[in-house]
Each structure stands twice: as C-alpha cells, then as structure tokens.
Phi, psi and omega in degrees: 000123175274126194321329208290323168308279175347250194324001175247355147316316190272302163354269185323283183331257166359310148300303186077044178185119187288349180271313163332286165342294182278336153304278182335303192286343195057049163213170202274133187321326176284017220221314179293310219276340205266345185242026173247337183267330187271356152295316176258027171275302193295012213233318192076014203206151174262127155286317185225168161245140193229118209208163185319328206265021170160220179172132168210141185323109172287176191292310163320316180310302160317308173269000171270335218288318173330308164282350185279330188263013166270304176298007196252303189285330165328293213294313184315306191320310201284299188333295183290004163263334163310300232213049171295136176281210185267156194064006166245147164252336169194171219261146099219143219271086188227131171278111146212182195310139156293340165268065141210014160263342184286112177061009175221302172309306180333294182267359177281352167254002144274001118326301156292300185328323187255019173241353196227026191323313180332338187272127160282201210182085164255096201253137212247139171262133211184148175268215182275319201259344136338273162351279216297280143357320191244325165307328185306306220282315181104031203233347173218154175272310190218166153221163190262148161201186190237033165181162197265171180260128188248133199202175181272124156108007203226132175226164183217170186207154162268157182253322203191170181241091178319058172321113193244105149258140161313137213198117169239199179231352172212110195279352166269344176280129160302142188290334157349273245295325211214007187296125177217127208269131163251119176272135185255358196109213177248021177261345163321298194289318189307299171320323164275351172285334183300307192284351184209042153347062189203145182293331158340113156249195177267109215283345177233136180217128202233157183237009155243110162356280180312309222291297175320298198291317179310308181283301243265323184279336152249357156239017160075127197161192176193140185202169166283103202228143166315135172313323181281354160248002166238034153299323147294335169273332173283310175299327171260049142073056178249344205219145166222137159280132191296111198268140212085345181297107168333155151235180183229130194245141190214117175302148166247075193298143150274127118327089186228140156295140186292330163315348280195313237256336181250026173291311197236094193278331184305358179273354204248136152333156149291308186287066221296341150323317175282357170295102171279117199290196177254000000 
C-alpha cells in the first residue's frame, strides 16, 4: 500500500475538499483522484463521496481512518529515526496531556535533554486514547497522563501529584460571580460537586488549563488551576488564593512501553516496586 495514498486520504479528510487538498500537498488534483482510487482499490472499498462541493467519509472511510493516522505517524516516527542528526543517537518518542506540560512535562524534558544530549526527543500532544493507540503501535515510547495506559507490553508509574487550587483576579469580589469551571475529568467532576454542591453553572469552561490561566490574566475570573502554573502569579500578585478554598489533589502517571525501557533507563522508577506491569 503506498504511504503517499494515505497522506493524501488524511489531507482530504482533513480539507474535506480534494483541490484544498492538493494545494496543501503541492500536487495537482489528478494526482489526489489517481491515489485516493488506488487506495480504495487496494482496500476493496469506497472511503469517500466525492462531488464538486467536497469529499466525505463513507461508514469504510470511518473504519480505515484510525488505522490510516497511525500508518501515517509510524512512517514519520521511522523517517525521524532514519534521519537522526549527528551526534544523536536515538529517538525518543513522548506523548502528554496538554494541561500537563506546562511546569511538569516541560521540565522533565529539560532534564532528559540536558543529561542525555545523545537523545533527540519529540513530543506529541495527546489523550488517553491517543496515548494509548501510539504506545501500543511502537510509535511512541512513553506517555505523561492523569491515568495510566494499561496494556499488554506496557508498564506505568506514578510521576507526580497535581495539586488544583482556587485562584481568582479579584480578591475583594466573591469568586461565585466570576468563577470558570476547568474540566479535569471525570473523579474531578465528581469532587467538586461533592465540595460545592449548588445548581449554578459556570458561564465559561474551558478543559485545558493553561488555556484558562490565558483567559483569566486578561479578562479576569477564578478557576481551579494547578499550583504549579500559577505560582509566579500569585507571588507577583496577578492570581490571589481563594481562602479557605478546598483543594484538590489528582494522580499523575508515566506509561512507557517495556520495550522501550532499556534504551531509556530514565522511565524506569528508582524502586522497582513502583513499577506496574500491563
């Protein structure tokens, strides 16, 4: 099957439209219809409908596309392992949540860099099920998450405890008034209803952090945000804690494939106890 048919399946998709499509790619429209028909030849199946005004999935289309964006990141994955630069010796290949890089991911990967220059180091923003799917694949070495993946060939540890405090911008105002709900999941959801019982909801929501903290430093609010990205705002007096306010404490696991593990002795625990297999 040619990787080039893929990518230019997920282009279309992606575009929903084959001339789009074919600008993004710098190839000619006919060149999408000639590897979009030898795909779904090699396939046995139509992927898309395809008409002046777009190109949309068909129920086959639906069930390749998953496997189509795994072969498409594999092959990247091999290319850049392929094309290492000089003086690097191997990839690795790390996924995390996005509200969990900002002060954690961040410096655990300035940490490897500067103990491991040999490593090059590429990191992917990703979910559970992201996560999941490209450690599975061999496509990624580890993931950071606020659960572990659990699996065959796969081990996890916890990395750290995530401390969520109430944080506003304006500390003579109830924070009620002005309050914006983050979703952290779902023992999240559960807690804080436990801890704030009220029918009220919050007119603004946002389910990544940093995102929050963004909005909040120029229109202002209160929301629950880790300690660890709003500890300079609060000392320099831009963020004030909400007093008295429950906090919330939420595990954070590291995920690495055991194949993985003796390449990069840093996924591995000091305790080896602490390891859980899959």
């Amino acid at each position: 099957m040619n990787i080039a048919a893929i990518q230019t399946f997920l282009a279309v998709v992606r575009c929903r439209n084959l001339n789009r499509a074919a600008e993004q790619l710098n190839v000619t429209q006919s060149a999408v219809t000639a590897r979009l028909d030898s795909l779904e030849q090699a396939l046995g199946a139509q992927l898309l409908v395809r008409s002046r005004k777009g190109a949309t999935l068909t129920k086959a289309g639906f069930a390749f596309l998953e496997q189509a964006e795994v072969i498409a990141r594999t092959w990247d994955n091999a290319r850049a392992r392929a094309n290492l630069p000089r003086g690097v010796t191997r990839l690795f290949s790390f996924v995390c949540d996005p509200g969990l890089w900002t002060g954690l991911g961040q410096r655990w990967i300035d940490g490897i860099r500067s103990a491991h220059p040999e490593t090059a180091i590429e990191i992917w923003a990703g979910l559970a099920r992201d996560a999941e799917a490209w450690l599975q694949s061999g496509m990624s070495d580890a993931a950071l998450l606020p659960e572990p993946v659990i699996g065959a060939g796969i081990d996890h540890r916890d990395f750290a405890r995530d401390r969520l405090i109430l944080v506003t911008t304006a500390p003579d105002l109830p924070w009620q008034s002005h309050y914006i709900y983050v979703d952290y999941g779902p023992l999240f959801r559960a807690q804080h209803a436990e801890a704030w019982p009220t029918d009220e909801t919050a007119a603004l929501a946002f389910s990544t952090p940093d995102w929050a903290l963004d909005h909040m430093r120029h229109a202002g609010g209160a929301a629950y945000l880790p300690e660890r990205i709003v500890q300079q705002d609060i000392e320099a007096g831009r963020l004030h804690r909400v007093p008295d306010a429950v906090g919330f404490d939420r595990r954070l696991v590291l995920s690495w494939r055991r194949a993985s593990a003796d390449s990069f002795a840093f996924l591995q625990p000091s305790d080896p106890a602490e390891t859980t297999g899959g």
